[in-house]
N, C-alpha and C positions, 0 to 999 in steps of 0.2 A: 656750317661749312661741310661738305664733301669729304670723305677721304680717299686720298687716291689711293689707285689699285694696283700695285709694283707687284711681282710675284718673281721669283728664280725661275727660269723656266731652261739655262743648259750652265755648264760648268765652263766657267771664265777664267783666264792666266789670272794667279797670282800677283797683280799690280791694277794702277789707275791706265787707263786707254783713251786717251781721249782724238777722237779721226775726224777733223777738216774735209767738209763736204764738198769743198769748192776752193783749188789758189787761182793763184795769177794767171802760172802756167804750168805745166805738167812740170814734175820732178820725180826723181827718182825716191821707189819703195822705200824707207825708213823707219826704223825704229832708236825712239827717244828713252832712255832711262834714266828716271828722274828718282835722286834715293834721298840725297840730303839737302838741306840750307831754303832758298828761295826763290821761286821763277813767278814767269806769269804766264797765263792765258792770254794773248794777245788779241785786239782785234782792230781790221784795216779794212777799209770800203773804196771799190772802184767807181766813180759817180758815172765814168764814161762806160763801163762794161755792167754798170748793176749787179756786181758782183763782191763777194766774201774774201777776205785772207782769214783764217784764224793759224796764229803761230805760236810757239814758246819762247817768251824772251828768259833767256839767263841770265844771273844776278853774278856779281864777285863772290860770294858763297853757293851758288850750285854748286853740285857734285852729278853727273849725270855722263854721260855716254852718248854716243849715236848722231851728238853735234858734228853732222858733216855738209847738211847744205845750206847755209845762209840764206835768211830770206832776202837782202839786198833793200833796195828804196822801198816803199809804199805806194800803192797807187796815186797818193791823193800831195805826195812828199813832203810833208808833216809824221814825226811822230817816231820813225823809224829807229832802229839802233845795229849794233854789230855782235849783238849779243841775240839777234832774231833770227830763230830757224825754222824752215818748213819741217813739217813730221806727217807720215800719214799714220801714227803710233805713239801717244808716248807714255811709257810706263813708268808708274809711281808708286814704290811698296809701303806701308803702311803698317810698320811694322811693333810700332810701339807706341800706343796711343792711349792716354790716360782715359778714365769716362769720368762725363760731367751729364748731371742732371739737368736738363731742361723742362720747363712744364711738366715734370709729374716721370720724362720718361731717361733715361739714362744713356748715353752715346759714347761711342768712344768716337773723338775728336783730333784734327791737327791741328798744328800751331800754327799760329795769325800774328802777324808783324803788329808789334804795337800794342799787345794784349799782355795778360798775366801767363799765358801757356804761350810762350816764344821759345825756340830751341834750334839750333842750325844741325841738329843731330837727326832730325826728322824734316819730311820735304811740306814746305809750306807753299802752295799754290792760291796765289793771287789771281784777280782780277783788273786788266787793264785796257782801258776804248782808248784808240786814239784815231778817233773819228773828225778827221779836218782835212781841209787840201785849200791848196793856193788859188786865190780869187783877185786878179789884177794886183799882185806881189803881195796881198792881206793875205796870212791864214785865218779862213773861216767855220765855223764848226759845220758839218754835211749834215747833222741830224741833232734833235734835242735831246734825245734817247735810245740807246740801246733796249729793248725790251726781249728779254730772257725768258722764255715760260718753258717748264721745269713738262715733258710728253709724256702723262702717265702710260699713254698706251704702249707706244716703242718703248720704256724701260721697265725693267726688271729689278728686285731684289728679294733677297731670302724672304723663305716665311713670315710675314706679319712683323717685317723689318719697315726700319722709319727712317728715313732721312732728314737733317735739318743743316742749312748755313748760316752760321750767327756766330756774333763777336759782341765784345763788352761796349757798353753804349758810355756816355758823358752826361749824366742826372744831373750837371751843373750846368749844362748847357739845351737842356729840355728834352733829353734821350733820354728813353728807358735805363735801366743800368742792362738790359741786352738785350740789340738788333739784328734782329731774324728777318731774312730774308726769303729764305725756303721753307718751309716744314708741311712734309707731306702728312703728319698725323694730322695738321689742320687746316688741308685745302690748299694751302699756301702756295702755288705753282709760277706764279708771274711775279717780274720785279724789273723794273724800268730803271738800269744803269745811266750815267750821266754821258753825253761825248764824248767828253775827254776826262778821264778818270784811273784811279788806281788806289786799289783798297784790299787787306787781305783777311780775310774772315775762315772761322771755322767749318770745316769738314767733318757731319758728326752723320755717328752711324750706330742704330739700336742695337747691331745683332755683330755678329763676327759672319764674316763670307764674302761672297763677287755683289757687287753692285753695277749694273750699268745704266746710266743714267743720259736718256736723250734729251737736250736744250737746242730748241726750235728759237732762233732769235730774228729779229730784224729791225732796222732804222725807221723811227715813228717822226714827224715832222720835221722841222728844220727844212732845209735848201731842195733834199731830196728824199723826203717821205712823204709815203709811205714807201718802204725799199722791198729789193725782194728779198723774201724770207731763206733762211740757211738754216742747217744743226751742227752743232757739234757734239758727239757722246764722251763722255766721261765712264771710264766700266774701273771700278774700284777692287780691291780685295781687301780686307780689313784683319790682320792677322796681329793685334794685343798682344805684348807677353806677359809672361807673370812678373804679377808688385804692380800694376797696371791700378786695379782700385786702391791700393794705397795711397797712390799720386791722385789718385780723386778724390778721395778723404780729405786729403790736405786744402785741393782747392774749394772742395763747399764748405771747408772751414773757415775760410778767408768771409762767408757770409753774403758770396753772391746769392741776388736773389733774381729769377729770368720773368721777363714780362713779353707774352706777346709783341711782336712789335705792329702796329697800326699799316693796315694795307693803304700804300701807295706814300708814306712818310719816306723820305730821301736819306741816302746814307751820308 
């Protein structure tokens, strides 16, 4: 496999940024800050305008700021909540993050709902499709897959820094004991999410510094794929404190052991 080629190339805020290429309709400039607990990445497809929502939904544990415009219905009205807002902004600090080994290389990571590193003290950003609209009073799914592929060329990160997304897998139910979905040390750039889906996995990062990370996505068969393509970037800053590998010690104590996970294997 390849390895992609991220490199730092200017100095980025302090936090996660992730900017919506494309809403409904114009909204006003914002900024999101997203410090503690749980949200998600959002995503909504207009089947009549071929177009993008990407939003933030808020959990009863976020902690964040700058929640002032509601994104209201969904194009497709399936799926929506009152906890969803437009951002063209939203920051997420990362400021204390244990490191776990994976494959050979060492990350500092966020916490993933449902994992062994869970914590409402640190922000855990999910992902969630809610890729459906009403088809003669049925909701029907508009695509089979969301497909995600990780722009080496538009993103950035420190020197000979590694990205990876992965959470602890179920070896009782024919998963690796950890599924990765990202890792740029091995090529690994593409990942085909489900329609309707919600799942929170880790955020890991080699080095301490800005990451900005651009994700090129769009709707693959179903009702109306092939769709058009959109991004959304994600620009991180990764600021660990100290006792940081302590809390890492403890967890490869635990005797996780990480296995590739198999290109094109569903989460």
């Amino acid at each position: 496999m390849h390895k992609a080629i991220l490199r730092h190339t200017a100095a980025l805020p302090a936090v996660i940024s992730l900017g919506a290429a494309a809403l409904a309709a114009p909204v006003a400039a914002q900024s999101i800050a997203f410090s503690e607990g749980a949200a998600d990445i959002t995503f909504f497809y207009s089947s009549a305008n071929n177009s993008w929502d990407v939003v933030f939904r808020e959990k009863g544990n976020t902690v964040a700021t700058g929640l002032t415009t509601p994104y209201g219905t969904p194009p497709g009205g399936v799926g929506g909540s009152t906890g969803d807002h437009n951002f063209t902004e939203l920051n997420v600090l990362v400021s204390d993050a244990p490191a776990i080994s994976v494959n050979g290389i060492s990350y500092f990571v966020t916490p993933a709902a449902d994992t062994t590193y869970n914590t409402d003290t640190q922000p855990d950003l999910g992902f969630r499709t809610r890729l459906k609209e009403v088809d003669n009073g049925n909701e029907v799914d508009q695509f089979d897959n969301l497909r995600a592929t990780l722009n080496p060329t538009e993103s950035t990160m420190p020197t000979d820094a590694e990205f990876i997304l992965f959470r602890a897998g179920n070896p009782l139910e024919g998963e690796p004991e950890t599924i990765i979905l990202y890792e740029t040390n091995a090529g690994d750039l593409v990942h085909d999410w489900p329609a309707w889906g919600h799942t929170h996995w880790h955020w890991g990062f080699s080095e301490q510094g800005e990451y900005s990370l651009l994700f090129d996505f769009q709707g693959i068969g179903g009702l109306h794929g092939p769709s058009s393509t959109d991004s959304v970037r994600v620009n991180f800053s990764v600021i660990p404190e100290p006792g940081t590998f302590a809390a890492a010690f403890g967890l490869v104590a635990l005797g996780i052991v990480f296995f590739r996970r198999r290109r094109g294997q569903e989460s």
